[in-house]
KEKE-3310 file (N, C-alpha, C; in steps of 0.2 Angstrom, whole numbers, plus 5000, padded with zeros to 4 digits):
npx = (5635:5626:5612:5597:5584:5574:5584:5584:5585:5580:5567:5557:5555:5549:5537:5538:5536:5542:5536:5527:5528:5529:5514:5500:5485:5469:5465:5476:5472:5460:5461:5471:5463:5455:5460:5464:5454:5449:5459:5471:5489:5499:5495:5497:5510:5505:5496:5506:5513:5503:5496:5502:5506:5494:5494:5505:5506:5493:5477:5475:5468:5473:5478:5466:5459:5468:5466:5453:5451:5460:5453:5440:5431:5423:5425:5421:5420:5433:5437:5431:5438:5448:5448:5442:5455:5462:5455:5456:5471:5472:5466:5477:5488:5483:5483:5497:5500:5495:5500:5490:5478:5478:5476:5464:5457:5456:5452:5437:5437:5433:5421)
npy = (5397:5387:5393:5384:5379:5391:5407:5425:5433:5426:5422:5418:5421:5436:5442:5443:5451:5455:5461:5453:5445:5448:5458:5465:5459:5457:5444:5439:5442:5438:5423:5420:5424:5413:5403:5406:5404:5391:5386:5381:5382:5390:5400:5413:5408:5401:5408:5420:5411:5405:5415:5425:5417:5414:5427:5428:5414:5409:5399:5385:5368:5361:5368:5375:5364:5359:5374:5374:5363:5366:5376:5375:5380:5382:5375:5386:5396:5399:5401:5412:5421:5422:5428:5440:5445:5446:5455:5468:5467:5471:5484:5491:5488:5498:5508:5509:5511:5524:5535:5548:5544:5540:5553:5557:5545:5545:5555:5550:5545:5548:5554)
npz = (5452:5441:5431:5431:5419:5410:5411:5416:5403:5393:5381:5383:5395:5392:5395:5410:5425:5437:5450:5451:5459:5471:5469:5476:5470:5462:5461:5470:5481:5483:5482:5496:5503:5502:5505:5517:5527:5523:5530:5526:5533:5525:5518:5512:5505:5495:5489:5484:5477:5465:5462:5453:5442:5438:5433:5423:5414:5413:5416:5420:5417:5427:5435:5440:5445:5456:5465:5466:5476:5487:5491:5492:5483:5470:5453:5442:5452:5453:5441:5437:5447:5440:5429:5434:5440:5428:5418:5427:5427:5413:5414:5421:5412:5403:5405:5410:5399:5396:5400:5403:5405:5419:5426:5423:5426:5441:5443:5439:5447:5458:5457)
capx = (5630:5619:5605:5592:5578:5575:5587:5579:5586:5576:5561:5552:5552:5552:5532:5537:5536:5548:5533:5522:5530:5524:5513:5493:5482:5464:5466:5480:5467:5453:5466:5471:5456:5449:5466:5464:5448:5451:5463:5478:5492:5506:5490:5501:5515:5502:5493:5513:5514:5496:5494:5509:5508:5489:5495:5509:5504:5484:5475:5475:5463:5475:5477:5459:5457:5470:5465:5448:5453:5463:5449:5433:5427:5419:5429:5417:5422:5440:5435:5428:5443:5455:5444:5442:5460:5466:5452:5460:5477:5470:5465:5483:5491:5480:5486:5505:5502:5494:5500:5490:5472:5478:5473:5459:5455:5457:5445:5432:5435:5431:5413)
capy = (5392:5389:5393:5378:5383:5399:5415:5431:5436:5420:5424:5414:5427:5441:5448:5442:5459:5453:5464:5452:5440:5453:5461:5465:5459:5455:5435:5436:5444:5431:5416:5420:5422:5406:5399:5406:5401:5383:5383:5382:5387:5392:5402:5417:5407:5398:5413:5418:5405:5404:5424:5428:5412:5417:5431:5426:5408:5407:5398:5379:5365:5356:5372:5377:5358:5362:5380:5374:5359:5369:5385:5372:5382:5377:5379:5391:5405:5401:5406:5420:5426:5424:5432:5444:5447:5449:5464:5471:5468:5474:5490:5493:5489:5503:5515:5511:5512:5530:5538:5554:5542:5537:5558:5555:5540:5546:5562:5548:5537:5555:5557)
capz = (5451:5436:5432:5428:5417:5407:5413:5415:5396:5389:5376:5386:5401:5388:5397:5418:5426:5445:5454:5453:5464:5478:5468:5479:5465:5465:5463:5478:5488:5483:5485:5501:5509:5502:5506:5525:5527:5521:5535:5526:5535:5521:5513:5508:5501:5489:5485:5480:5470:5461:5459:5447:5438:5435:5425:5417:5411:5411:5422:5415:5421:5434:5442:5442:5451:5463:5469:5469:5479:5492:5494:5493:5480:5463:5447:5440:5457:5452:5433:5438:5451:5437:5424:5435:5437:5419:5418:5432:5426:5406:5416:5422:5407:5397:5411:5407:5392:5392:5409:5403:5407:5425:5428:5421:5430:5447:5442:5438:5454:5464:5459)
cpx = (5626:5615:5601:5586:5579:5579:5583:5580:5582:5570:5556:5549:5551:5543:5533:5539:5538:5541:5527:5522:5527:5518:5503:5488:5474:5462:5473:5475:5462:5458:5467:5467:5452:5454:5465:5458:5446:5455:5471:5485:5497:5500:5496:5506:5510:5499:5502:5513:5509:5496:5499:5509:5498:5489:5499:5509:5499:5482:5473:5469:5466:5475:5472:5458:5459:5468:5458:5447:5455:5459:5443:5426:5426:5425:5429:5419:5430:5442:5437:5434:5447:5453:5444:5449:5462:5462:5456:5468:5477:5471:5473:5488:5488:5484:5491:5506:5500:5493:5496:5479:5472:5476:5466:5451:5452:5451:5438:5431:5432:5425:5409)
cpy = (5393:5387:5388:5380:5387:5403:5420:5435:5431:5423:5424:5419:5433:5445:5446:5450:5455:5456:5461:5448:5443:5458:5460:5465:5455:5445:5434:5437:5437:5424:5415:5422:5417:5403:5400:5404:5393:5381:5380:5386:5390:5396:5410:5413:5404:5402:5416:5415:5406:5411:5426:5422:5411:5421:5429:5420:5405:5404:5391:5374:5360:5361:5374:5372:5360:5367:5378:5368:5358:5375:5381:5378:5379:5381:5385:5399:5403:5403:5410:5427:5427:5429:5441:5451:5451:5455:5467:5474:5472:5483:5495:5495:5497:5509:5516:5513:5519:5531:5545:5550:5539:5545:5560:5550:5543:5554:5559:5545:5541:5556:5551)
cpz = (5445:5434:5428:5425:5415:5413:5413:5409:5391:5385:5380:5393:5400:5394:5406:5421:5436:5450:5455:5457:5471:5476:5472:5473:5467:5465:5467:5482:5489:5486:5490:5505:5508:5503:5515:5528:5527:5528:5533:5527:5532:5517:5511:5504:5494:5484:5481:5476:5462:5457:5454:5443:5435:5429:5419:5413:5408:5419:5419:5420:5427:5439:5445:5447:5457:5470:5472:5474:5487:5494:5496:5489:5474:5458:5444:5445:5455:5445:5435:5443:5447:5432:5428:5440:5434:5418:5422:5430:5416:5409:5417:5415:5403:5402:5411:5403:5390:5399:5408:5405:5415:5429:5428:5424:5436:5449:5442:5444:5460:5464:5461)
residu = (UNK:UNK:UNK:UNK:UNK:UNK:UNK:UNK:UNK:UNK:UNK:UNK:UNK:UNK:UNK:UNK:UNK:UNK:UNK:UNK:UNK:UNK:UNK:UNK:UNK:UNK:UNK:UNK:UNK:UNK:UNK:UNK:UNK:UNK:UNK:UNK:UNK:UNK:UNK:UNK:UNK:UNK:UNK:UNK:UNK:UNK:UNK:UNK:UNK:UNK:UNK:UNK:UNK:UNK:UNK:UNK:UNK:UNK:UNK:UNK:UNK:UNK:UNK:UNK:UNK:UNK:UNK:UNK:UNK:UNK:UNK:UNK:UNK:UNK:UNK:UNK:UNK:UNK:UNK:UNK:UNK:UNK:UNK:UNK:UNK:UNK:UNK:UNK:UNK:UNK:UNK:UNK:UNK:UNK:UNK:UNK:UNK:UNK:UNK:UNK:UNK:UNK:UNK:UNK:UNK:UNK:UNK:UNK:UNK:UNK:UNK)
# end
């Protein structure tokens, strides 16, 4: 069968990391509690959806309407969930990138 849209060798998918499709991040956590609170009953698959394409895309102003649309929050808390993501996911990065500060981390998260 073939494939419609970029392949996973495309440019275009040169920074998608596959682990984030399940990956427990702090804007799925947010999403899916304002998604199950709302009363939406597919609130995991949406969070799916939204939370990996957070990171990898941004977070643009249809989606912001959306998310804000379907949680009954304000644009401003769905700012602030992504914003508060991408630190999150900042954090991670620097700790791939220097696995000799995630020993260091974990010394600091102790006191």
């Amino acid at each position: 069968m073939p494939i419609i849209g970029p392949g996973p060798d495309d440019p275009e998918n040169d920074h998608w990391d596959p682990a984030w499709e399940d990956h427990d991040t702090p804007f799925r956590r947010w999403l899916y509690e304002k998604l199950t609170t709302a009363g939406l009953e597919s609130a995991a698959d949406a969070a799916g959806l939204y939370a990996p394409a957070n990171r990898y895309n941004g977070l643009d102003a249809i989606s912001t309407g959306i998310i804000a649309s379907l949680t009954g929050a304000g644009h401003d808390a769905v700012r602030a969930a992504h914003k508060a993501d991408l630190a999150d996911w900042a954090r991670e990065q620097q700790l791939r990138d220097h696995p000799d500060l995630a020993v260091l981390d974990a010394d600091l998260d102790q006191t």
